[in-house]
C-alpha positions in Angstrom: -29.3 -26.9 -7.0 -32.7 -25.8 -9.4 -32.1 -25.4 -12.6 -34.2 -22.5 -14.7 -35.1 -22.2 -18.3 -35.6 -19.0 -19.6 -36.3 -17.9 -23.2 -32.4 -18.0 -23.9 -31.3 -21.5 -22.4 -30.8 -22.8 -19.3 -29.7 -21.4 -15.6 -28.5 -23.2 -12.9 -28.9 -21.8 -9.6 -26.8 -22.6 -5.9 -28.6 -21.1 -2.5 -26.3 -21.6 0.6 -27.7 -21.0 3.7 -25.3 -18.6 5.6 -25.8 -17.5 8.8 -27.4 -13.6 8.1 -29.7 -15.8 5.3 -30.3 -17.2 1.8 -27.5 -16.5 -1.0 -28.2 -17.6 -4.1 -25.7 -18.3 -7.2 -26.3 -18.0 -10.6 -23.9 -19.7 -13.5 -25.4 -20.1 -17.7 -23.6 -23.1 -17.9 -26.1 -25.9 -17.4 -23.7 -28.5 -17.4 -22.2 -26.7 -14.2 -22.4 -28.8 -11.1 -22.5 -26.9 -7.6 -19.5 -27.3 -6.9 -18.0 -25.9 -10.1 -20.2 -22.9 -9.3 -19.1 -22.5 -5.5 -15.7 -23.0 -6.7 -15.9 -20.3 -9.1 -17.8 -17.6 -6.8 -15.0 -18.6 -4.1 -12.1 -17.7 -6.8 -13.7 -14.5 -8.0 -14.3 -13.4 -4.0 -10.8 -14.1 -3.8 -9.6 -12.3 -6.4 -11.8 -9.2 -5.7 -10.5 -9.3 -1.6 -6.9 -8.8 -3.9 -7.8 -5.8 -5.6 -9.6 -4.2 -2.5 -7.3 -4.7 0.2 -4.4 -2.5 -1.7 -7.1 0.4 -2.0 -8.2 0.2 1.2 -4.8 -0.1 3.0 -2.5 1.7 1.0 -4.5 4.1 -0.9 -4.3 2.8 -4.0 -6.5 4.7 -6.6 -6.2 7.5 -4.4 -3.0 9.4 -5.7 -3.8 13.3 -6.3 -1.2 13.8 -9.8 -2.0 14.8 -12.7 -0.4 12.5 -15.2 -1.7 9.0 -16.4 1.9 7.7 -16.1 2.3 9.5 -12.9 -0.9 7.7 -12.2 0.1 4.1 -13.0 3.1 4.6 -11.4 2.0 5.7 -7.9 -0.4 2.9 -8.0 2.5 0.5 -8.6 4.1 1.5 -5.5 0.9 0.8 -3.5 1.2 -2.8 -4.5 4.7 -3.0 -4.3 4.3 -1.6 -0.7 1.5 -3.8 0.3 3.3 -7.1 -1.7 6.5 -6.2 -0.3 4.8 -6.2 3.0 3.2 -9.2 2.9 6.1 -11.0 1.5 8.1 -9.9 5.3 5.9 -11.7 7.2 5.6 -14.4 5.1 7.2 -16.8 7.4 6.9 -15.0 10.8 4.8 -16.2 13.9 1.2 -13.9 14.9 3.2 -13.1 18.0 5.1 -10.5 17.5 2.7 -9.5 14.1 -0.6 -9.0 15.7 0.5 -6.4 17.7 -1.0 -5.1 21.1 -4.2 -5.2 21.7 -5.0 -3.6 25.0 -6.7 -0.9 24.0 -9.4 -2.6 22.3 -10.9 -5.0 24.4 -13.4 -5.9 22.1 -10.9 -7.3 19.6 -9.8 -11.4 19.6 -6.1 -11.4 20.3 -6.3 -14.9 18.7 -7.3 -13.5 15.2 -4.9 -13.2 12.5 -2.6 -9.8 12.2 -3.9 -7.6 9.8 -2.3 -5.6 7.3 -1.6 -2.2 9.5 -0.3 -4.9 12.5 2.5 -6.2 9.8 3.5 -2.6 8.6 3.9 -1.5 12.3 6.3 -4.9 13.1 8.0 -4.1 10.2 8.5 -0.8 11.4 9.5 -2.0 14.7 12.2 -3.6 13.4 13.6 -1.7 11.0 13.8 1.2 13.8 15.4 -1.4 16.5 17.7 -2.1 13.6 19.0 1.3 13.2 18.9 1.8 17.5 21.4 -1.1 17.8 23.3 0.5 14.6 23.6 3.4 17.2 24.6 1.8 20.3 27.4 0.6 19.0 30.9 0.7 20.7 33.3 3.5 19.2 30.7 6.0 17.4 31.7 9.2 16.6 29.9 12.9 16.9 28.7 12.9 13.6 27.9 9.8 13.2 26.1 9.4 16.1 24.0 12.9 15.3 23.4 11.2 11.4 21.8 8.2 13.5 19.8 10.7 15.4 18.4 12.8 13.0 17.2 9.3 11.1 15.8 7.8 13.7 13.9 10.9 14.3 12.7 11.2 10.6 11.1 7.3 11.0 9.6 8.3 14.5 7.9 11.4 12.7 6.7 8.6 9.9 4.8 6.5 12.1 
């Protein structure tokens, strides 16, 4: 860690070695050690990986309405979505969350399920859920055209 001294006071900078080259780190607390510094680059990344995954998998920030409320609101139910989400697999296994993989041979089947892999599980089982809700014993006409026509609707959703 170097420590600079420019007109105004003192800057302490971090450079890390990573792999594609030098990064450097800059904090205006001179009593800052490195690790203070890495740790607070490492929460701010952090917290910046939680504001961009819900735009870039949900849409957040995207809505097309005309209304600031309408606005706020349809942004709330992105992150609801995606926390709500996240929250279902909580406690599952990768297995049956990563999803399969065939098709892209390039991909590690080892790596962790992303977000789209725990939205399609979820999926999965909410539309084997309402399969075995049809195949049960004793249904009548109606009901069993009701089951049907909403099992048709979350096929079209997919």
């Amino acid at each position: 860690m170097a420590t600079w001294r420019p007109a105004g006071g003192a800057i302490r900078v971090v450079l890390v070695d990573e792999p594609t080259g030098w990064v450097a780190f800059f904090c205006t607390d001179p009593a800052a050690t490195a690790a203070d510094i890495l740790e607070a680059v490492a929460g701010r990344f952090s917290l910046e990986v939680a504001f961009r995954d819900p735009k870039d998998i949900v849409g957040a920030g995207r809505q097309q309405v005309r209304r600031v409320r309408a606005s706020v609101g349809a942004f709330r139910v992105c992150l609801w979505t995606f926390t709500t989400t996240a929250a279902w697999a909580w406690g599952r296994g990768n297995d049956g969350l990563v999803g399969h993989r065939a098709a892209s041979p390039w991909d590690d089947a080892t790596r962790r399920p992303s977000h789209a892999g725990k939205r399609r599980a979820w999926r999965r089982e909410l539309v084997a859920e309402q399969i075995h809700a049809v195949l049960r014993p004793g249904l009548t006409g109606p009901e069993s055209q009701a089951a049907a026509e909403r099992l048709l609707d979350l096929a079209a959703r997919s």
